[in-house]
PDB file as gemmi writes it, atoms N, CA and C in Angstrom:
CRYST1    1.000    1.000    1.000  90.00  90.00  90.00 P 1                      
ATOM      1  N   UNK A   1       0.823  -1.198   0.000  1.00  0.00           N  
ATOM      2  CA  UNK A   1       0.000   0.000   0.000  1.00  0.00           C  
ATOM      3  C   UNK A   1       0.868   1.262   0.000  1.00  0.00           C  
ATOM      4  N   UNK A   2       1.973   1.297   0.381  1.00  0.00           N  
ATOM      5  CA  UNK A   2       3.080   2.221   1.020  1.00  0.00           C  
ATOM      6  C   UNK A   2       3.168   3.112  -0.479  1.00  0.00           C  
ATOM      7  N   UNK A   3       3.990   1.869  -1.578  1.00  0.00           N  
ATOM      8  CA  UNK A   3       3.898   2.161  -2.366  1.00  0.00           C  
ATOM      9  C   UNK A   3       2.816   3.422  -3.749  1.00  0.00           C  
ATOM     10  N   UNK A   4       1.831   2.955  -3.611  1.00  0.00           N  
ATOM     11  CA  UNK A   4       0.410   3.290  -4.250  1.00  0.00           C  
ATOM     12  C   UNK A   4       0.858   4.980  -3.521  1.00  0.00           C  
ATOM     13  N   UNK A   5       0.897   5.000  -2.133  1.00  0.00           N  
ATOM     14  CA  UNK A   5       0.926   6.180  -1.235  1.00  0.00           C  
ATOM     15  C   UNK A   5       1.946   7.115  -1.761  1.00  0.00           C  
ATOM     16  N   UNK A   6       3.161   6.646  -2.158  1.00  0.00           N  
ATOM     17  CA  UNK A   6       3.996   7.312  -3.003  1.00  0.00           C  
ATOM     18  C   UNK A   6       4.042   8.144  -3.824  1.00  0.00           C  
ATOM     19  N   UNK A   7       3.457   7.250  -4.971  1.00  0.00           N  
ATOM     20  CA  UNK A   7       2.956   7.114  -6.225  1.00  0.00           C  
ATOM     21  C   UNK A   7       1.838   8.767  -6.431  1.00  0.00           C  
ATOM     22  N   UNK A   8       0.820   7.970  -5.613  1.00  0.00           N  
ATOM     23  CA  UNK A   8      -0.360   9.303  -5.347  1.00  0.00           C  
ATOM     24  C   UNK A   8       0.135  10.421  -4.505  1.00  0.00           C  
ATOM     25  N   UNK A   9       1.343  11.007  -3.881  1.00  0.00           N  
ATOM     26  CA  UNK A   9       2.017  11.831  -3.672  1.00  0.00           C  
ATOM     27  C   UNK A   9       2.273  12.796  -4.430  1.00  0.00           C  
ATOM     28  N   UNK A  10       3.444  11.629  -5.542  1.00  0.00           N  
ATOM     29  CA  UNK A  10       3.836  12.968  -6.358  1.00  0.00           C  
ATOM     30  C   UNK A  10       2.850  13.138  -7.333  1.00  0.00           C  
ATOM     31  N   UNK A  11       2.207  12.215  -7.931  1.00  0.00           N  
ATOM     32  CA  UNK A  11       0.945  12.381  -8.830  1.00  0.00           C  
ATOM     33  C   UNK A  11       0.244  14.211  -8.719  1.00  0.00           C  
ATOM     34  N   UNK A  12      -0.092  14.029  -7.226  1.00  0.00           N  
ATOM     35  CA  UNK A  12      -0.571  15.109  -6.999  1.00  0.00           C  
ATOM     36  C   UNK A  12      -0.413  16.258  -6.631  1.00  0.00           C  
ATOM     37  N   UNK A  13       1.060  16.072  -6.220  1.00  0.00           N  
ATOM     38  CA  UNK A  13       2.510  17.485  -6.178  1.00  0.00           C  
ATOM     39  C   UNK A  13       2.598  18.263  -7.448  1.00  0.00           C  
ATOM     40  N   UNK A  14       2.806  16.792  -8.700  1.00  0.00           N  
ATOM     41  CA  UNK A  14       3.425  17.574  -9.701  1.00  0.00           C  
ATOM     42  C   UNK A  14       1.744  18.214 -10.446  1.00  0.00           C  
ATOM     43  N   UNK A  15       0.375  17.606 -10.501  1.00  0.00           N  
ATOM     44  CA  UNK A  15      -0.236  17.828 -11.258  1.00  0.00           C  
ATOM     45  C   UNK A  15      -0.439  19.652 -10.289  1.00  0.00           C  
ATOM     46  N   UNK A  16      -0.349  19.788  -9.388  1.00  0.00           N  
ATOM     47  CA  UNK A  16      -0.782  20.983  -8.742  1.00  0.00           C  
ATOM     48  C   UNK A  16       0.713  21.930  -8.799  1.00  0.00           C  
ATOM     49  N   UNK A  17       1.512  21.986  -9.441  1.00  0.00           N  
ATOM     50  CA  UNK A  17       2.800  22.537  -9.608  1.00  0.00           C  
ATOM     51  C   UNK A  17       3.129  22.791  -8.692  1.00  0.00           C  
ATOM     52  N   UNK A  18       3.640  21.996  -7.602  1.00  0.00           N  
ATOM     53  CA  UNK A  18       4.052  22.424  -6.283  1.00  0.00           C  
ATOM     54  C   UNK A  18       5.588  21.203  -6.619  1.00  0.00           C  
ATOM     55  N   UNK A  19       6.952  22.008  -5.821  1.00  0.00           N  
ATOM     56  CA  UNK A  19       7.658  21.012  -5.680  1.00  0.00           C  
ATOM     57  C   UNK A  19       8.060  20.407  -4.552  1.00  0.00           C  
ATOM     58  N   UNK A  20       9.141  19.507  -4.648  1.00  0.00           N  
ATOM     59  CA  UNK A  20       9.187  18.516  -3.428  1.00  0.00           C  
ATOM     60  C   UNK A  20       9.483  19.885  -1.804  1.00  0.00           C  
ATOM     61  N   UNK A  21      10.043  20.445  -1.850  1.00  0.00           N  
ATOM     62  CA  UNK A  21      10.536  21.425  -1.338  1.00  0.00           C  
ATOM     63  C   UNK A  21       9.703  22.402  -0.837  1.00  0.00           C  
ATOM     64  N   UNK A  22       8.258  22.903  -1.538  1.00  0.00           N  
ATOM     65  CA  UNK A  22       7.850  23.691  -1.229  1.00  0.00           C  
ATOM     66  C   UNK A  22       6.617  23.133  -0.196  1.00  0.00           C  
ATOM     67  N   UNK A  23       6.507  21.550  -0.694  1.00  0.00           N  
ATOM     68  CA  UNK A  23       5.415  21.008  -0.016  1.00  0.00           C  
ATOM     69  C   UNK A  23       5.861  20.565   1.488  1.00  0.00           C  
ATOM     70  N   UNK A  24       7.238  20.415   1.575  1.00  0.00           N  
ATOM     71  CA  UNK A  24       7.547  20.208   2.694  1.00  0.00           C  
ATOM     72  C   UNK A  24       7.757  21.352   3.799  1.00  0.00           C  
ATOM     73  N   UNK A  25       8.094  22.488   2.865  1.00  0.00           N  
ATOM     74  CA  UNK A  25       8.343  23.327   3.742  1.00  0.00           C  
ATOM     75  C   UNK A  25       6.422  23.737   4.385  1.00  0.00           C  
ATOM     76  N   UNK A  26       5.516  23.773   3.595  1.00  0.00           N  
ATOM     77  CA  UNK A  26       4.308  23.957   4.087  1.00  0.00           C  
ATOM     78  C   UNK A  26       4.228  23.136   5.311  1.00  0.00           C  
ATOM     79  N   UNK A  27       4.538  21.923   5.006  1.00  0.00           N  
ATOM     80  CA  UNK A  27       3.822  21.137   6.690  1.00  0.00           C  
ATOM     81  C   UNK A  27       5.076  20.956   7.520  1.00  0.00           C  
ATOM     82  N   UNK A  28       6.305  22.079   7.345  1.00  0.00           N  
ATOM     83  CA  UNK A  28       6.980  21.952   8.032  1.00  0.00           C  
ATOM     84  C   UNK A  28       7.917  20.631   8.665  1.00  0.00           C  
ATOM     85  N   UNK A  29       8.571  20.207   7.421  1.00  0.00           N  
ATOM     86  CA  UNK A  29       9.105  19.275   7.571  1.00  0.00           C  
ATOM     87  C   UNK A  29      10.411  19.051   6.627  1.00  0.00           C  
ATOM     88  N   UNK A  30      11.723  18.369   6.630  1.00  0.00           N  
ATOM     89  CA  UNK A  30      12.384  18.583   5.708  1.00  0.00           C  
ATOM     90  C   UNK A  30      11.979  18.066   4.538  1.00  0.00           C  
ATOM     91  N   UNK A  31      13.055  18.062   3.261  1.00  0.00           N  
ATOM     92  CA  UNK A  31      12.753  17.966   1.976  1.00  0.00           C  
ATOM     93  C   UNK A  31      12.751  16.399   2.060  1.00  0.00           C  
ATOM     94  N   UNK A  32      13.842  15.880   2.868  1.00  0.00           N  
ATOM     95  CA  UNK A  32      14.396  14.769   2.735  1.00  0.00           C  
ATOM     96  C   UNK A  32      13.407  13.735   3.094  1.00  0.00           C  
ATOM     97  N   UNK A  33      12.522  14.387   4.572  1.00  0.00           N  
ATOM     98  CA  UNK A  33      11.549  13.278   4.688  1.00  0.00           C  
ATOM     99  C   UNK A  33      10.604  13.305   4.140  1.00  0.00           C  
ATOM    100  N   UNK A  34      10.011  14.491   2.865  1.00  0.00           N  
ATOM    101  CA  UNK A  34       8.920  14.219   2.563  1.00  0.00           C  
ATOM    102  C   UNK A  34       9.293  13.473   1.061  1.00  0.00           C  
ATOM    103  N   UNK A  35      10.384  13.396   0.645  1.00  0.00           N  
ATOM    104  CA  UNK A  35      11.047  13.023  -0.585  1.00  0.00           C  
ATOM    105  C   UNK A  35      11.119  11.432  -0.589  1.00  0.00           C  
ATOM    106  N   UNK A  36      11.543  10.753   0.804  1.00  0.00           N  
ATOM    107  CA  UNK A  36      11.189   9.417   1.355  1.00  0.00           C  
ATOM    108  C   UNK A  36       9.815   9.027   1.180  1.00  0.00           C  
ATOM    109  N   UNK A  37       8.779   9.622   1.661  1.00  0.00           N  
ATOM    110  CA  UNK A  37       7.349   9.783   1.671  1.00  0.00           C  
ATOM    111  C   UNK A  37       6.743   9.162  -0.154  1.00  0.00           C  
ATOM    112  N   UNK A  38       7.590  10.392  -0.635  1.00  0.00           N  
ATOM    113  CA  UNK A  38       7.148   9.576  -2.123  1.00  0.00           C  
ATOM    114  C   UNK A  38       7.741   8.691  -2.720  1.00  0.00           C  
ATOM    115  N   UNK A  39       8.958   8.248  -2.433  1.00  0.00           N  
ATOM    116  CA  UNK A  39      10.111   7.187  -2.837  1.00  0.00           C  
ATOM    117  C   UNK A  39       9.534   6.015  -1.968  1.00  0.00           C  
ATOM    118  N   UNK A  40       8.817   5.934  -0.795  1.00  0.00           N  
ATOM    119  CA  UNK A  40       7.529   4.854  -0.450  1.00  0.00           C  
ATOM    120  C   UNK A  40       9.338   4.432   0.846  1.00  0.00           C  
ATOM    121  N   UNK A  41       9.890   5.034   1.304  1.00  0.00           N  
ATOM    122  CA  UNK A  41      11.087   4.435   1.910  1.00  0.00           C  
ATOM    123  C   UNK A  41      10.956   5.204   3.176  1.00  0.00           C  
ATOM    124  N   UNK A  42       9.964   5.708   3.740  1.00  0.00           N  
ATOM    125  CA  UNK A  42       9.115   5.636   5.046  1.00  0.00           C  
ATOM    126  C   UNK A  42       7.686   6.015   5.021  1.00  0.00           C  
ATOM    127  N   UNK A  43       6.511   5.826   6.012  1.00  0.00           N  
ATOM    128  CA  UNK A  43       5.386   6.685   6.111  1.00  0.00           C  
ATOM    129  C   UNK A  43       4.771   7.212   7.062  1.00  0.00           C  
ATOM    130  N   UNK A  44       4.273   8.294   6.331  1.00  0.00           N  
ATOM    131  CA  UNK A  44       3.497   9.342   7.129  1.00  0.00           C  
ATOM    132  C   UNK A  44       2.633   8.673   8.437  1.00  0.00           C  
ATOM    133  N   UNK A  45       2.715   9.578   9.575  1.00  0.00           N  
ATOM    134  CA  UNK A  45       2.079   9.652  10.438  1.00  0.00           C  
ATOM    135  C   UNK A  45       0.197   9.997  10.062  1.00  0.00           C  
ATOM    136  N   UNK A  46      -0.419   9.088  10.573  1.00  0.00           N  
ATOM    137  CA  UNK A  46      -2.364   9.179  10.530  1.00  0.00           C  
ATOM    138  C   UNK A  46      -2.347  10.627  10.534  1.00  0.00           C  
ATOM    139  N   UNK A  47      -1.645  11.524  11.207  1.00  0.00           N  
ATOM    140  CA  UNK A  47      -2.152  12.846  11.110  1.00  0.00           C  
ATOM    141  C   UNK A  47      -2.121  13.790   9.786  1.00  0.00           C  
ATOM    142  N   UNK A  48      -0.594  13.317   9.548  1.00  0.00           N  
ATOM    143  CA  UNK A  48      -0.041  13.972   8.447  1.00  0.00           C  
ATOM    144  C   UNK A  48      -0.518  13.553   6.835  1.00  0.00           C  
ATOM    145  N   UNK A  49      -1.050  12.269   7.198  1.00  0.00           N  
ATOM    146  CA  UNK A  49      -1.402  11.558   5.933  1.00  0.00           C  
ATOM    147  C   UNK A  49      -2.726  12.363   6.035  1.00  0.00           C  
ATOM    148  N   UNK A  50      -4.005  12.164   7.084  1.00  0.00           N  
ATOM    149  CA  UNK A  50      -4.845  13.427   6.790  1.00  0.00           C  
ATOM    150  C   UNK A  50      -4.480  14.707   6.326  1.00  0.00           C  
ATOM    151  N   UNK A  51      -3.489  15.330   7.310  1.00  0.00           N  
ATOM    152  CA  UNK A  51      -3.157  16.639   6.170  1.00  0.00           C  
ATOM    153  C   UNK A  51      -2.538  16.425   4.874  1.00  0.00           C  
ATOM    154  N   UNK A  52      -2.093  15.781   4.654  1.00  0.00           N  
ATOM    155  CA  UNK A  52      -1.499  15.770   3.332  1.00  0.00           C  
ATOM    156  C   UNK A  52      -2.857  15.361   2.452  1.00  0.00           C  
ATOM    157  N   UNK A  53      -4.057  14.457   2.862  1.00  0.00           N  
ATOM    158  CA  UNK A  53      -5.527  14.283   2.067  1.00  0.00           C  
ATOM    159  C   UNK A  53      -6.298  15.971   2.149  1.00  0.00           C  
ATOM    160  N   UNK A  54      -6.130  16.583   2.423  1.00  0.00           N  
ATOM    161  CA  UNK A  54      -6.595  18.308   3.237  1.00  0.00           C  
ATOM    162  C   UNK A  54      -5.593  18.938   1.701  1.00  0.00           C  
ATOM    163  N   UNK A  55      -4.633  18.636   2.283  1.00  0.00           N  
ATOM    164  CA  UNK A  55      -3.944  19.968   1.033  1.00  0.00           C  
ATOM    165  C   UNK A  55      -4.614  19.643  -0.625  1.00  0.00           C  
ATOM    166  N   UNK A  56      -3.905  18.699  -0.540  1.00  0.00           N  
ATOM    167  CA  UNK A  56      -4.504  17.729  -2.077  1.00  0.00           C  
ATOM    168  C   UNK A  56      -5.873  17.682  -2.807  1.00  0.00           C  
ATOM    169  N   UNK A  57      -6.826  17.705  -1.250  1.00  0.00           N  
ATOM    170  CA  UNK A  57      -7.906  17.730  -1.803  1.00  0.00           C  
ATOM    171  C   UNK A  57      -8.590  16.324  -2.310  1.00  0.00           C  
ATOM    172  N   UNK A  58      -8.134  15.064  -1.391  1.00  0.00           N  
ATOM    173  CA  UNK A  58      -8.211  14.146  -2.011  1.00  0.00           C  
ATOM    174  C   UNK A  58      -8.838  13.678  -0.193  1.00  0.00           C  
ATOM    175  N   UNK A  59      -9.255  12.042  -0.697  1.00  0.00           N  
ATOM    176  CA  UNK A  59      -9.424  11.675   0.792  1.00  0.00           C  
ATOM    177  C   UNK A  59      -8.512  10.366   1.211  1.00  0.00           C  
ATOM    178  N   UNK A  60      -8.387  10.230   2.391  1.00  0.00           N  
ATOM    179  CA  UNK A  60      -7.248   9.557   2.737  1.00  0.00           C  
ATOM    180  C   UNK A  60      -7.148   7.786   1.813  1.00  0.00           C  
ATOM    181  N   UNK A  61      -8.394   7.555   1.771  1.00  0.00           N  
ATOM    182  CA  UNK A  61      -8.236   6.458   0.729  1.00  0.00           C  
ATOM    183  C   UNK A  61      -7.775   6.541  -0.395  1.00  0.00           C  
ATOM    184  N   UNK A  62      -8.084   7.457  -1.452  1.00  0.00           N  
ATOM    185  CA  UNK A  62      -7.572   7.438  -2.657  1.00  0.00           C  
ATOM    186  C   UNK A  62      -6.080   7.419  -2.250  1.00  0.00           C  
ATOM    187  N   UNK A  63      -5.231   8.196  -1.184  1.00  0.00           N  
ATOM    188  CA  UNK A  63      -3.805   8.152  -0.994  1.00  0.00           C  
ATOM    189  C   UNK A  63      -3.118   6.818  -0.786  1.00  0.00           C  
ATOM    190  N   UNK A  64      -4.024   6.143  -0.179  1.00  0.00           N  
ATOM    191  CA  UNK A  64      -4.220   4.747   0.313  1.00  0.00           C  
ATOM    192  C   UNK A  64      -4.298   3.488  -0.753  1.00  0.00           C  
ATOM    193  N   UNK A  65      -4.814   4.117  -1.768  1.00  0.00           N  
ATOM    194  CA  UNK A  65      -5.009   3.222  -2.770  1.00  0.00           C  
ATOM    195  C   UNK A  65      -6.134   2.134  -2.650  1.00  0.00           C  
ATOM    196  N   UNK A  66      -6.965   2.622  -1.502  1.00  0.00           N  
ATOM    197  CA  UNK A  66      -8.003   2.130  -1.470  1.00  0.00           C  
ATOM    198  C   UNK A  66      -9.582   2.450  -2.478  1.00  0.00           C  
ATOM    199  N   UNK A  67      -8.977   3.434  -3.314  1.00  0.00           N  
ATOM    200  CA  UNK A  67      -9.930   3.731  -3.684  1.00  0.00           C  
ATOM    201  C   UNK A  67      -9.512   4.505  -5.262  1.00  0.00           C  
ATOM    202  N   UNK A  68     -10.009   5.009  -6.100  1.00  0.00           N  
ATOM    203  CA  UNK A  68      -9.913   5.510  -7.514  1.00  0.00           C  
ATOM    204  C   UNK A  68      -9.905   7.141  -7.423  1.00  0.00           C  
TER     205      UNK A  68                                                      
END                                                                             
């Protein structure tokens, strides 16, 4: 699932022209861990994965890959 979570990361970074850098600096976090985040080589905290479904505009399933 980690993966899929990745995937639908940058999907939705790059379609909203935001870069790795700027999205991290929003939720206050480095580049490096949110760059892991989409490389699927750690994951987000339940909170952050909600905010990160909040910015996006998406809901935590589709990030999840539970859903389309």
């Amino acid at each position: 699932m980690e993966i899929i979570l990745g995937k639908r990361l940058k999907e939705l970074r790059t379609e909203k022209g935001f870069t790795q850098q700027e999205v991290a600096d929003y939720f206050k976090i480095s580049s490096v861990t949110y760059l892991r985040y989409e490389k699927a080589q750690r994951e987000p905290s339940l909170e952050l994965l909600v905010k990160f479904a909040c910015f996006f505009g998406v809901t935590t399933d589709y990030l999840l890959g539970l859903e389309s």
